[in-house]
C-alpha positions as YAML, in Angstrom:
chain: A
units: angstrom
residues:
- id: 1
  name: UNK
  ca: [83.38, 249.97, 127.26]
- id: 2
  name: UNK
  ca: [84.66, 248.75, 124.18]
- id: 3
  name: UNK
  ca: [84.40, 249.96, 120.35]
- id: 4
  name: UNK
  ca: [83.68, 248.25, 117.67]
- id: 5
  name: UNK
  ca: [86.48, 249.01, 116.09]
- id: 6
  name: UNK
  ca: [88.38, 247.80, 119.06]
- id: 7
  name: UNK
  ca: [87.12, 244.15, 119.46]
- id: 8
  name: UNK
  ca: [87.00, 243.62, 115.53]
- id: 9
  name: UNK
  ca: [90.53, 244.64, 115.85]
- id: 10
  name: UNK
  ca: [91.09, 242.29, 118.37]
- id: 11
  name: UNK
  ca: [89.47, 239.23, 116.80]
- id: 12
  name: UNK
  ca: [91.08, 239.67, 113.90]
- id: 13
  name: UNK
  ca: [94.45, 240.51, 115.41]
- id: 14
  name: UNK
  ca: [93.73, 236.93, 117.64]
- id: 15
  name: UNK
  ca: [92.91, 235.09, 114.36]
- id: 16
  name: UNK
  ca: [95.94, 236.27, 112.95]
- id: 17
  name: UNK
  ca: [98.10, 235.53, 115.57]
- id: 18
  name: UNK
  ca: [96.18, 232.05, 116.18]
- id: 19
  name: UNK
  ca: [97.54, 231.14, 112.31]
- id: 20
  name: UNK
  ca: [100.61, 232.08, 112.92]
- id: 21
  name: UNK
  ca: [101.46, 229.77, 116.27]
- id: 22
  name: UNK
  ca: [99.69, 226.91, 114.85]
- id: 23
  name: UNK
  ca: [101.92, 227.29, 111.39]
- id: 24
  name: UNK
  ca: [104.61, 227.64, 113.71]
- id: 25
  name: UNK
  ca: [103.99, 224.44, 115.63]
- id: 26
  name: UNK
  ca: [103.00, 222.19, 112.36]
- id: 27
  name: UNK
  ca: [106.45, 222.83, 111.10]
- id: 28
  name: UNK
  ca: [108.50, 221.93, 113.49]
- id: 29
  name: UNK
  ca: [109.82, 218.65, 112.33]
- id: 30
  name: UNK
  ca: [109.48, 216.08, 109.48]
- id: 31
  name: UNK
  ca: [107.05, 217.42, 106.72]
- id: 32
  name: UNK
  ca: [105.85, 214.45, 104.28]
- id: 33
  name: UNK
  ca: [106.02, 215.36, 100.48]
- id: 34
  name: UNK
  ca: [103.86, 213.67, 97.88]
- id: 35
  name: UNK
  ca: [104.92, 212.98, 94.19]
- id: 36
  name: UNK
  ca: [102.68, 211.75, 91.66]
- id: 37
  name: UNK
  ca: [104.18, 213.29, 87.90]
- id: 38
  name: UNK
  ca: [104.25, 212.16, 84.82]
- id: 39
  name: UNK
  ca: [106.78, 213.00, 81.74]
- id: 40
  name: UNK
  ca: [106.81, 212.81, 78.25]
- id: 41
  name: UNK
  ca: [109.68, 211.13, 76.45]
- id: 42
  name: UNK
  ca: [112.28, 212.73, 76.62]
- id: 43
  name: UNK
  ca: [111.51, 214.63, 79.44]
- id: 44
  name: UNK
  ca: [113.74, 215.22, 82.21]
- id: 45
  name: UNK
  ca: [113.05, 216.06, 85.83]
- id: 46
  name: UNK
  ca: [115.29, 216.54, 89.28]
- id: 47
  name: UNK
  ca: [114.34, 216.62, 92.59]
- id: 48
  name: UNK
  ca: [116.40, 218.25, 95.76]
- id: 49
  name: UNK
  ca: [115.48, 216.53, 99.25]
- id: 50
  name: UNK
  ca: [116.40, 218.64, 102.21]
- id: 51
  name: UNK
  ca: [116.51, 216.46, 105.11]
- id: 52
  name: UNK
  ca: [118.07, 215.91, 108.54]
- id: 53
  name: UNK
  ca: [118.98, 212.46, 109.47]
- id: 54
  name: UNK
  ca: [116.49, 209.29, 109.57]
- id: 55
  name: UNK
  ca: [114.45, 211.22, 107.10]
- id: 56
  name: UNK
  ca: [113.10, 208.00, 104.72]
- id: 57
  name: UNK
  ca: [112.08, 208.55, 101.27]
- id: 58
  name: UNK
  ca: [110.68, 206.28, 99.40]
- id: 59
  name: UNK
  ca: [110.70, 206.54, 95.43]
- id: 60
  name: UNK
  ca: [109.35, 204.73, 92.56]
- id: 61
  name: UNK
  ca: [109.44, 205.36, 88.97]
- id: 62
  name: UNK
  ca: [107.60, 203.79, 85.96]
- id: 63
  name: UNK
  ca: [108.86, 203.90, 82.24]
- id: 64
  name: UNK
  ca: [110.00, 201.95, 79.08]
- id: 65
  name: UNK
  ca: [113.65, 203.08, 79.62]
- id: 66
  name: UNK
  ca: [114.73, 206.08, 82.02]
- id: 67
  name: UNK
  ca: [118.52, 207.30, 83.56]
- id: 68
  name: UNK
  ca: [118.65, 207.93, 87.13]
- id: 69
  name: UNK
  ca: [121.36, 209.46, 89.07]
- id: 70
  name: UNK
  ca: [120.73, 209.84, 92.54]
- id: 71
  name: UNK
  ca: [123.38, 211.12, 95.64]
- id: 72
  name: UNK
  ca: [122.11, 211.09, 98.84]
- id: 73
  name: UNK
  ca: [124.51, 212.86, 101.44]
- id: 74
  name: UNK
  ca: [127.27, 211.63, 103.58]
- id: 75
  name: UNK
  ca: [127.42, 207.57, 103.55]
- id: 76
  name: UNK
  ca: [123.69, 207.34, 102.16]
- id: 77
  name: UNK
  ca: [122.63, 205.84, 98.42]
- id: 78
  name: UNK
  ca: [124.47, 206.70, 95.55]
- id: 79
  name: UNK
  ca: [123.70, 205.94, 92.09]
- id: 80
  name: UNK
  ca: [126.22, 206.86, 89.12]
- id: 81
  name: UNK
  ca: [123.87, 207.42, 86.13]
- id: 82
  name: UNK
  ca: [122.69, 204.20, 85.51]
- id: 83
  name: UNK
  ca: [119.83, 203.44, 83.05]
- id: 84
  name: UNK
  ca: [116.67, 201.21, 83.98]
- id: 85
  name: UNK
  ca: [113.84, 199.81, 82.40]
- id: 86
  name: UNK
  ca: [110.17, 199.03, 82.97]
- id: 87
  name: UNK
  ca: [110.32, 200.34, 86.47]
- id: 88
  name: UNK
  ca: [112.53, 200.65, 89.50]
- id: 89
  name: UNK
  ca: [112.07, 201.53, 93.34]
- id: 90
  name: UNK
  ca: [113.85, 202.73, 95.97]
- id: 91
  name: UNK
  ca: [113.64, 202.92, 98.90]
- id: 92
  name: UNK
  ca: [116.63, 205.21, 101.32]
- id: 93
  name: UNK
  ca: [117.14, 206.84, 104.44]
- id: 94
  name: UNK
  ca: [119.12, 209.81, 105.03]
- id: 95
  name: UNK
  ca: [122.27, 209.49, 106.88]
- id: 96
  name: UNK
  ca: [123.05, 212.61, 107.94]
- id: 97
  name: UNK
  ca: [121.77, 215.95, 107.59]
- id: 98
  name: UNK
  ca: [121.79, 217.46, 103.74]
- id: 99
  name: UNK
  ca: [120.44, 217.49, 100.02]
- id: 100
  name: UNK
  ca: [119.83, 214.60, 98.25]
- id: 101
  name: UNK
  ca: [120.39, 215.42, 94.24]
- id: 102
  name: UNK
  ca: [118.26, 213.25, 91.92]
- id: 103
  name: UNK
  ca: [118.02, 213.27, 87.99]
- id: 104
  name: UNK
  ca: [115.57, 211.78, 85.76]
- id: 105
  name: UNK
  ca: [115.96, 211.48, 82.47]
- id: 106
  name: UNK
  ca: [113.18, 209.63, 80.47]
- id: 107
  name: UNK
  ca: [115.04, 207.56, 77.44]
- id: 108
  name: UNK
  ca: [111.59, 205.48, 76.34]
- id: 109
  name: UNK
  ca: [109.54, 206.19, 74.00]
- id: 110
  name: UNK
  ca: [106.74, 206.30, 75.95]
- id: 111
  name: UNK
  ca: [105.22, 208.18, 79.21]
- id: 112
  name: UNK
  ca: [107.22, 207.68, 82.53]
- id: 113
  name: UNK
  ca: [105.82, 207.91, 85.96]
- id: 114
  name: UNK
  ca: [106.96, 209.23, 89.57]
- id: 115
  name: UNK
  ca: [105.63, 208.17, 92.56]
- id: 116
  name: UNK
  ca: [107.60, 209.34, 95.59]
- id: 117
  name: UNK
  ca: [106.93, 209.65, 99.44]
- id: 118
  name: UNK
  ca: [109.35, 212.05, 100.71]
- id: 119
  name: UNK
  ca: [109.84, 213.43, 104.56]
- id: 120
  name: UNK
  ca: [111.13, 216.95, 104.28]
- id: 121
  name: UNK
  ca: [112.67, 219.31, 106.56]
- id: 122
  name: UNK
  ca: [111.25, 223.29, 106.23]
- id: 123
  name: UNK
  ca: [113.64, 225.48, 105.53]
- id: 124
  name: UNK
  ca: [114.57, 227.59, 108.72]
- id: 125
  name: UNK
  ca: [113.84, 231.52, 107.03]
- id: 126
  name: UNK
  ca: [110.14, 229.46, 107.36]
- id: 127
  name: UNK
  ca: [110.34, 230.57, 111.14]
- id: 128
  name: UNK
  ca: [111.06, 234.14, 110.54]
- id: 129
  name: UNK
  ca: [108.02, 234.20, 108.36]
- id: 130
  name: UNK
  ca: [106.17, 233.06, 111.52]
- id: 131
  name: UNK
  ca: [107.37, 235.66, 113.60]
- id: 132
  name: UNK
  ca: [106.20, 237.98, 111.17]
- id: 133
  name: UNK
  ca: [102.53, 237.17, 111.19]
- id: 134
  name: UNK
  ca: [102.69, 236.75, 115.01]
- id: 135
  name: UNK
  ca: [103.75, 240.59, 115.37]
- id: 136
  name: UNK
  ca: [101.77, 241.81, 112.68]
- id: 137
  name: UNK
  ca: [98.66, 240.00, 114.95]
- id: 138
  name: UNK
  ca: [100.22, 242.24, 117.96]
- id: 139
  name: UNK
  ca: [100.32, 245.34, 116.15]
- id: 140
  name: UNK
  ca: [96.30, 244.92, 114.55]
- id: 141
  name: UNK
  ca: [95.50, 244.40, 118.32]
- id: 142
  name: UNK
  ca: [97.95, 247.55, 119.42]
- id: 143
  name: UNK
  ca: [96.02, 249.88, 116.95]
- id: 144
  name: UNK
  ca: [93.09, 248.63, 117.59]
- id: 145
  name: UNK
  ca: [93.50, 249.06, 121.35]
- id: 146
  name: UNK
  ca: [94.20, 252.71, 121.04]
- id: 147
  name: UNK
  ca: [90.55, 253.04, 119.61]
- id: 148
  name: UNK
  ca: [89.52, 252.47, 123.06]
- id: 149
  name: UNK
  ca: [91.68, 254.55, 124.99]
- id: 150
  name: UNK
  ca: [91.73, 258.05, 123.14]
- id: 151
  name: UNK
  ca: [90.06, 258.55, 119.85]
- id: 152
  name: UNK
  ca: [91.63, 260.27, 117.66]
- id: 153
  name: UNK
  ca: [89.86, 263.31, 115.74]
- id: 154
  name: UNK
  ca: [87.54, 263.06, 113.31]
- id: 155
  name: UNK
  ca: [86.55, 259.35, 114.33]
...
């Protein structure tokens, strides 16, 4: 027969390892990003999109007067700082894997707006982070386990 200790130790050790599979599996591959900021004049912003290739991203930004500079990696969009006004959108899809590098810089005199859509990749250390809570699951359920078999003194 079981303790108590020993199936609270394994439900929770289950429920932890439960999180960590399903974190594991809802990472694997494009992760969507959504932007919705706002700066004051003068204010400046950058972004850095880490994608592999085919990611889209989809941008759009609001304003009297703004700079952008934007370089995508390999072949992709590039845009030498180049100043806008009212609004502009843009729409890009990486070609190969990399960082995108975009600057903002808000040149109006009034609020500007950023509305973006981006598909991410996670950054691989994620998966080791994964791991971790998996095994720490294993090791709740180990302890707990020994309950069962030989209790120690003084419990």
């Amino acid at each position: 027969m079981l303790s108590k200790r020993t199936i609270i130790g394994l439900i929770v050790g289950s429920a932890i390892i439960g999180i960590g599979v399903y974190s594991m599996i809802s990472d694997i591959g494009f992760q969507t990003v959504s932007v919705d900021e706002t700066f004051g004049v003068g204010e400046p912003t950058t972004y850095q999109i880490s994608a592999d290739a085919g990611a889209s991203q989809i941008m759009r930004i609001e304003g009297e007067m703004f700079d952008l500079t934007l370089q995508s990696p390999g072949e992709g969009l590039q845009i030498q700082t180049k100043s806008y006004k009212n609004e502009a959108e843009l729409n890009w899809q990486h070609m190969q894997n990399g960082i995108t590098h975009i600057k903002i810089q808000n040149t109006g005199a009034t609020d500007m707006q950023v509305i973006a859509t981006f598909e991410i990749t996670t950054d691989p250390i994620l998966f080791t982070y994964h791991i971790i809570v998996i095994t720490s699951g294993m090791v709740i359920i180990g302890f707990s386990v020994g309950f069962t078999l030989r209790r120690p003194r003084g419990f």
